[in-house]
C-alpha positions in Angstrom: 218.1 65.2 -26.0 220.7 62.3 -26.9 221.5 62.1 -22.6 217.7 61.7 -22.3 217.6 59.1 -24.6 220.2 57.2 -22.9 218.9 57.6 -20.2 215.3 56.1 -20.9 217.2 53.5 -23.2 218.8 52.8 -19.4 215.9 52.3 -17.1 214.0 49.9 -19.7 217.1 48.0 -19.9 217.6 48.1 -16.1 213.6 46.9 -15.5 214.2 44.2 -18.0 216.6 43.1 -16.2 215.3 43.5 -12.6 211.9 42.1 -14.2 213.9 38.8 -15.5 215.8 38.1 -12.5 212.5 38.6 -10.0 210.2 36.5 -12.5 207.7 33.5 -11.7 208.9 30.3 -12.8 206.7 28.4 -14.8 204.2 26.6 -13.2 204.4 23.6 -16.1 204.7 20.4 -14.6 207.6 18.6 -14.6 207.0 14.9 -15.0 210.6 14.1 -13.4 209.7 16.2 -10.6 209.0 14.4 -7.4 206.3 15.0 -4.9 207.9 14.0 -1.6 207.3 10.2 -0.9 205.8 11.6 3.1 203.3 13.7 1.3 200.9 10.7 0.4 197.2 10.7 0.2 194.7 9.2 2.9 194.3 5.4 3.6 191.7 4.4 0.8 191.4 1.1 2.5 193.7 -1.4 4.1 194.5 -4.7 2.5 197.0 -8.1 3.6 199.1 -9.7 1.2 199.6 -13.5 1.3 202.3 -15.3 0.5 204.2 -18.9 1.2 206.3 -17.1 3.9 203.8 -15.4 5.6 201.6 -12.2 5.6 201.9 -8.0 5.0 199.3 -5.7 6.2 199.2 -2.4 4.7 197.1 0.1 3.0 195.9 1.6 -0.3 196.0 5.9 -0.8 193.4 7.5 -2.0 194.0 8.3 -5.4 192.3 6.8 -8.6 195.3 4.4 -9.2 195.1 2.4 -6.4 191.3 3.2 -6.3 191.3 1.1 -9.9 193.5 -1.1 -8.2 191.4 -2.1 -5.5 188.4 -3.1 -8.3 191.1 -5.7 -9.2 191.0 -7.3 -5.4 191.4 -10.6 -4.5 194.6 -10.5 -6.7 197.3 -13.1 -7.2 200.6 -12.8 -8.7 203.3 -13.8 -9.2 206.5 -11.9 -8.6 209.9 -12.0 -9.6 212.9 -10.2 -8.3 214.0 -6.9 -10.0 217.1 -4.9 -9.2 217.7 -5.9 -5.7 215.1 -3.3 -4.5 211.6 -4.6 -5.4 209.5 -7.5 -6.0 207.2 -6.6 -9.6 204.8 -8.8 -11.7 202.3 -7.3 -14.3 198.9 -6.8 -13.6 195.8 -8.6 -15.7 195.1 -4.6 -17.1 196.2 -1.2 -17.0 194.9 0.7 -14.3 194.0 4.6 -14.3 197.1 6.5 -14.4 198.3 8.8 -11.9 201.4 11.6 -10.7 204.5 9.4 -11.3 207.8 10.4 -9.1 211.3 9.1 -9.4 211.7 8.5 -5.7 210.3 5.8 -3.2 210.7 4.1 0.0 210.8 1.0 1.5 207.4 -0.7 1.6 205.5 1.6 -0.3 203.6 -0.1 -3.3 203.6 1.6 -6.5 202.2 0.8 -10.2 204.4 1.2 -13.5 202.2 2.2 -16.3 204.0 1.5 -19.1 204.3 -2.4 -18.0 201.1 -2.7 -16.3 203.1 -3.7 -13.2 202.9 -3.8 -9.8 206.1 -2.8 -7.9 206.9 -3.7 -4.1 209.7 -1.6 -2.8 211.8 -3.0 -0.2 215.0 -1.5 0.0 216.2 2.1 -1.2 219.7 2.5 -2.8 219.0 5.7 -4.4 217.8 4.1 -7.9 215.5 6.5 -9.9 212.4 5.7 -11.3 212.6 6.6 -15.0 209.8 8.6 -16.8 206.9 8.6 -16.3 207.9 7.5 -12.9 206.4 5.4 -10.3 202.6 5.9 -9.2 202.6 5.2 -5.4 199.5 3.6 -4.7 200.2 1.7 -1.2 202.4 1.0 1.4 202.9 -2.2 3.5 202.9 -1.0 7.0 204.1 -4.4 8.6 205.3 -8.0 7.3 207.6 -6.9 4.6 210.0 -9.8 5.0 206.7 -12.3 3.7 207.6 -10.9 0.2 211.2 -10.5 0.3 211.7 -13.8 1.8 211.4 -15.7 -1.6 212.9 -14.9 -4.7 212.4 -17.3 -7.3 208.6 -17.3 -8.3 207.0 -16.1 -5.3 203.5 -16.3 -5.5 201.3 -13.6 -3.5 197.5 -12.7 -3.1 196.4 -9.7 -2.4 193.0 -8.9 -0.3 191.1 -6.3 0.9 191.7 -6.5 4.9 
């Protein structure tokens, strides 16, 4: 009777242990978890950005971030330099908040939400975003040295193309 209950006292340990190892992580978000900065969303819309230097063309995903962003356009800012990476300046409102990441490329546009401001990336050096991350909301597809050519109090506009 005693070897039987070893025995049982055995295999529920063993499955508890087989069960643990073979388990489902959770599925609970991770808000410094990255979606992939190539897995983006459809063009929403294109749009050209303005400046002294010249002009970027790009577009807006499709995603209600840069959906509320585009109820901002014609837009003019004015941006100021910020870690050797990307041009920001703060937007007039918040816009609808989205999936932040911690990772982005050159060129993509993304919107901070806790300083209302609008980020244009322009050089990767492995920098990442803190929580609650970046919400990528565009990318400029050509023109990029309009906006990195200044970097004292470069004014830009941007329009719906």
């Amino acid at each position: 009777m005693r070897s039987t209950r070893l025995f049982v006292a055995s295999l529920i340990a063993a499955t508890a242990v087989i069960t643990a190892c073979t388990s489902t992580p959770s599925t609970t978000p991770n808000p410094s978890a990255l979606t992939p900065p190539a897995a983006q969303e459809d063009t929403f819309m294109r749009i050209r950005i303005r400046t002294a230097a010249g002009e970027a063309g790009g577009h807006l995903y499709d995603n209600a971030t840069a959906r509320d962003f585009a109820s901002l356009l014609p837009l003019t800012l004015t941006v100021h330099e910020l870690g050797g990476r990307e041009k920001a300046a703060t937007l007039p409102r918040e816009l609808a908040d989205g999936q932040g990441r911690a990772e982005y490329r050159a060129g993509q546009l993304g919107y901070w939400a806790p300083g209302h401001d609008l980020a244009v990336y322009y050089r990767e050096d492995g920098f990442r975003v803190p929580a609650p991350g970046i919400v990528m909301i565009g990318e400029i597809e050509s023109g990029l040295t309009a906006i990195t050519a200044e970097s004292a109090g470069l004014t830009l506009t941007v329009t719906a193309a």
